[in-house]
N, C-alpha and C positions, 0 to 999 in steps of 0.2 A: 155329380162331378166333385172332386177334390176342391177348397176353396183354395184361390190364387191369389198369388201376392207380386205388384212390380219388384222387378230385381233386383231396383234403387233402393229396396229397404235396406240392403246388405253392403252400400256403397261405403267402400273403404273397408272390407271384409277382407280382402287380401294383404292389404298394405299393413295391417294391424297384426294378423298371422306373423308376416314374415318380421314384424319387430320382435316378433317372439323366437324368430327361426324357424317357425312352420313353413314347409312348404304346399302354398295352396293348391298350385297345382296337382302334386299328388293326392292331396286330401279329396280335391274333384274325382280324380282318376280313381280312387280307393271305392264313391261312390256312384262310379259308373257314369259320371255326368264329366260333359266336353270341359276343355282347359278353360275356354272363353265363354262360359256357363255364365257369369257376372257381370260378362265387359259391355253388355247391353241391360241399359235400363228401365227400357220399356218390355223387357220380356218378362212375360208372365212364368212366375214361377210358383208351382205347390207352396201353398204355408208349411205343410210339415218339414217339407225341405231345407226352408228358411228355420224354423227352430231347430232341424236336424245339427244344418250347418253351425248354429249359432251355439248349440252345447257343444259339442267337436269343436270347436274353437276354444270355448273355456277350457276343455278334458286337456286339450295337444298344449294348449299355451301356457297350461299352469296360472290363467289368469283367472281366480273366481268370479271378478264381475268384469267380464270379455263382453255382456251386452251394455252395460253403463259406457264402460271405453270406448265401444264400436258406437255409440248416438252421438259423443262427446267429436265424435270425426265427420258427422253428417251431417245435413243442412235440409231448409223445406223444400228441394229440387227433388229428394227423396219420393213425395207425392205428385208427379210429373204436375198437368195440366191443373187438376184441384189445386196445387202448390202456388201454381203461376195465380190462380183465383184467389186464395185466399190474402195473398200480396197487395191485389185492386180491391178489399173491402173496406168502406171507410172505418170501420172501427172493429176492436178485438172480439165485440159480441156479433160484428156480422161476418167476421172469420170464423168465428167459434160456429154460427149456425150454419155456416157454408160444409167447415168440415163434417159437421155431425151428421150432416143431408146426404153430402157428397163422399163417404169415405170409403164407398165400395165401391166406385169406381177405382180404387188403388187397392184396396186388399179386403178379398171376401168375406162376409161371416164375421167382421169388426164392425161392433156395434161402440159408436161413441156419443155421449149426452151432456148437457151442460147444466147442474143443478146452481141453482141458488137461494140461500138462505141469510137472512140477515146481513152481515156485512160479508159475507166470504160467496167463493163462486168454488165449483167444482168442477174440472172438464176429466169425467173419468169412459173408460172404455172395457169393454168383454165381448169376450168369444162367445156366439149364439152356436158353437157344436163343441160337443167333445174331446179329450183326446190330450197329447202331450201338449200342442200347441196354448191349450187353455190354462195349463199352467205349470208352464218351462218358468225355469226361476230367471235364465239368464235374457228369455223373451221379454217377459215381463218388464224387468228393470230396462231395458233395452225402447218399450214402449212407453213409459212413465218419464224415463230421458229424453226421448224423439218432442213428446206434448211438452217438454219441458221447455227443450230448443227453441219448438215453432211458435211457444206466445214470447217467450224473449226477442227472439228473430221478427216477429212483427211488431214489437213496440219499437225495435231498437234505443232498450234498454233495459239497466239490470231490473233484474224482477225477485223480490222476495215471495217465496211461499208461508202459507200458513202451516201447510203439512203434506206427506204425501203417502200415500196410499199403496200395499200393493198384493198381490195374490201369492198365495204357498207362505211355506215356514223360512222365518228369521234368519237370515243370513249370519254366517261365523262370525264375520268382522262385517263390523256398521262405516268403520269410515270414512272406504270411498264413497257412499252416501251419503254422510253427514257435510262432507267437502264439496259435494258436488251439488247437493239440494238447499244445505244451511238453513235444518229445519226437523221438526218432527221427521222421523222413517216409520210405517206403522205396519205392517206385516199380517196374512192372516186373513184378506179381505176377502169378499167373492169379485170383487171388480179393480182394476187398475186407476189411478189416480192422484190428481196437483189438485191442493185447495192455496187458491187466492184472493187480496182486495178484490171484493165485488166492482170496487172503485175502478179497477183495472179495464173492465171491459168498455168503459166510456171512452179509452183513448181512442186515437186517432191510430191508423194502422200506417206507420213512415213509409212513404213514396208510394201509397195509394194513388191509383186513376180511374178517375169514375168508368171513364171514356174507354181505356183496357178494358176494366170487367165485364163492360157492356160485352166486347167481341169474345171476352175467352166465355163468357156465361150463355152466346147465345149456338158457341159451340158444344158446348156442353147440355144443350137442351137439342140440339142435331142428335145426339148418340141417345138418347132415349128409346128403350127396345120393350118389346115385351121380355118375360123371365126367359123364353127357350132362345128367344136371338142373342138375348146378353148372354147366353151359356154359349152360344157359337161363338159370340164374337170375340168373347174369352180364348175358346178355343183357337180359333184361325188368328188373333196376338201372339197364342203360345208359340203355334205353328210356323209361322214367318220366318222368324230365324233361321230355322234348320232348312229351309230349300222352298220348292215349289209345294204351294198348296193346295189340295187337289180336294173334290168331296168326297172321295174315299178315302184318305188322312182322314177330315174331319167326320166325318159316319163314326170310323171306326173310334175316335178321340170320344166320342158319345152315345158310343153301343146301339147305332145303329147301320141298320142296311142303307146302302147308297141312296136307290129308290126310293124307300120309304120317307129318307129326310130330304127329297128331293120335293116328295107327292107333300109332304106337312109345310116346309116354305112356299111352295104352289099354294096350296089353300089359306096361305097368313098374304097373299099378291105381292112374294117376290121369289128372288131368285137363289142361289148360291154365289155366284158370278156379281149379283148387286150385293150381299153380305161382303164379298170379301174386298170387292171396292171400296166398299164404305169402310169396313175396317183398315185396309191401308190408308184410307184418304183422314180417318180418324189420326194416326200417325204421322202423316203429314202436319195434320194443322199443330199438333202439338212439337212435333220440329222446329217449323216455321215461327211460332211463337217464343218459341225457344232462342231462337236466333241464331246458332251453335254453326251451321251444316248451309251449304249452297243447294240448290234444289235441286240438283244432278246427282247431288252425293244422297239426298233425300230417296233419290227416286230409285238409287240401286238400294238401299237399305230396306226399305219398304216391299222391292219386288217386281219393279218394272224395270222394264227392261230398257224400255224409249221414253224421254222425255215429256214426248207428247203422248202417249198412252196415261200417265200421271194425269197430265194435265186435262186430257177429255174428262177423265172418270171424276178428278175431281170438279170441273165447271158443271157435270152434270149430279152432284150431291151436294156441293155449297152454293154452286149459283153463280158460278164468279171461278176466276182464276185465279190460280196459287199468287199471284202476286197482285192480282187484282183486291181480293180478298185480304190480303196482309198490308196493302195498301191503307185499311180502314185504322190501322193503327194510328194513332197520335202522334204528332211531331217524327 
């Protein structure tokens, strides 16, 4: 399967177009993809799609670094539930190891690590495939600004770097980078990356809750699959959006016969009907944690239809009702 990517990477993809006069809309339509392709952020979307989008945005805007701009507009919501985790960590090193664990639950085949040597720390990341996505110049910059964000965003405060790191050939012009990083630019690398004070990762991570982490981490240890369910449950994410999800949609999303993926989840003791439960009800919790949405508007989102259909599926996957369950929150 194609690796995926949430379609909060691309949050504020549109508004940033149309400062240029692009109309995103059509640019959607030109690739054959729905108007409101974006306007959900838990849809999984192809990475190449997202770097597709993200040079198309440089090409139409005239703007050569359109992915610097576009992080400079985003925030750590961009990484849905891992986001809301990395928030409850007490310090930037137990952020730092949460993201590096956890970063493929947000976008496939992104490998990130956290070196340290002497006084400086490193949080660099790469592509474990192929292909444009590993080294888009406007991706790249786009992911070196995101790492940028989320340790400033969790110390809240400024943060100087040591230097920064990044894949392909040297950019025209240096000084939206020089303005935006205030710091070495170094070009050239096999891997994406910020070096900073080692010192940094002792801080304290501002408005950590031990008592949150506990619940978003122990939902997050709920979605633990083997490799062929985490490829479904990718799949039936993608799927939601666009209508009813049937296992013939997903068969066919994974080049198989109906049967056949019916007889392999039989022999793993489950079902299709309990995968796609549990995938909406995955959904669920990260709404609900979210705060945003009432659970009615949850429950048409997700795909049910009746309230209490939500609500069986989930007391029989979390243990507990939607609101019983979100209860466990603090204050």
């Amino acid at each position: 399967m194609l690796p995926m990517v949430r379609a909060s990477a691309l949050t504020g993809y549109k508004t940033l177009l149309g400062s240029f006069g692009v109309d995103a809309k059509a640019l959607l339509q030109r690739l054959s993809l729905p108007a409101d392709y974006l306007d959900r952020p838990d849809l999984m979307i192809p990475m190449e799609t997202k770097v597709e989008l993200l040079e198309l945005g440089a090409q139409l805007s005239g703007c050569q670094h359109f992915g610097l701009r576009l992080a400079q507009q985003q925030n750590i919501s961009a990484l849905g539930t891992v986001g809301l985790l990395l928030q409850q960590s007490p310090t930037l090193r137990d952020a730092m190891n949460t993201v590096t664990s956890s970063i493929g639950q947000t976008a496939q085949g992104l490998k990130v690590w956290l070196e340290e040597s002497g006084q400086t720390a490193y949080l660099c990341s790469q592509y474990d495939f192929d292909g444009p996505s590993a080294h888009s110049r406007q991706h790249s910059d786009n992911l070196v600004a995101s790492g940028f964000n989320m340790v400033r965003f969790l110390l809240a405060e400024p943060v100087s770097l040591h230097a920064v790191y990044l894949c392909g050939e040297a950019h025209a012009s240096l000084t939206p980078y020089r303005e935006l990083f205030q710091c070495p630019v170094n070009f050239g690398h096999d891997y994406n990356g910020i070096a900073f004070s080692r010192e940094l990762l002792q801080r304290p991570v501002a408005g950590a809750n031990p008592e949150m982490r506990g619940l978003i981490d122990n939902f997050l240890k709920k979605k633990q699959l083997d490799d062929f369910q985490e490829q479904l449950l990718w799949t039936i994410t993608n799927l939601l959006p666009r209508g009813t999800v049937t296992l013939e949609k997903v068969a066919d999303s994974v080049n198989m016969a109906p049967r056949t993926l019916q007889l392999r989840l039989s022999q793993q003791g489950t079902t299709f009907q309990h995968l796609l439960d549990r995938t909406r009800v995955e959904q669920v919790c990260t709404y609900l944690l979210e705060g945003n949405l009432s659970l009615t508007e949850i429950a048409e989102l997700v795909g049910y239809s009746q309230l209490s259909a939500l609500t069986r599926a989930f007391k029989r996957i979390m243990g507990a009702s939607p609101r019983a369950w979100l209860r466990q929150r603090p204050g």
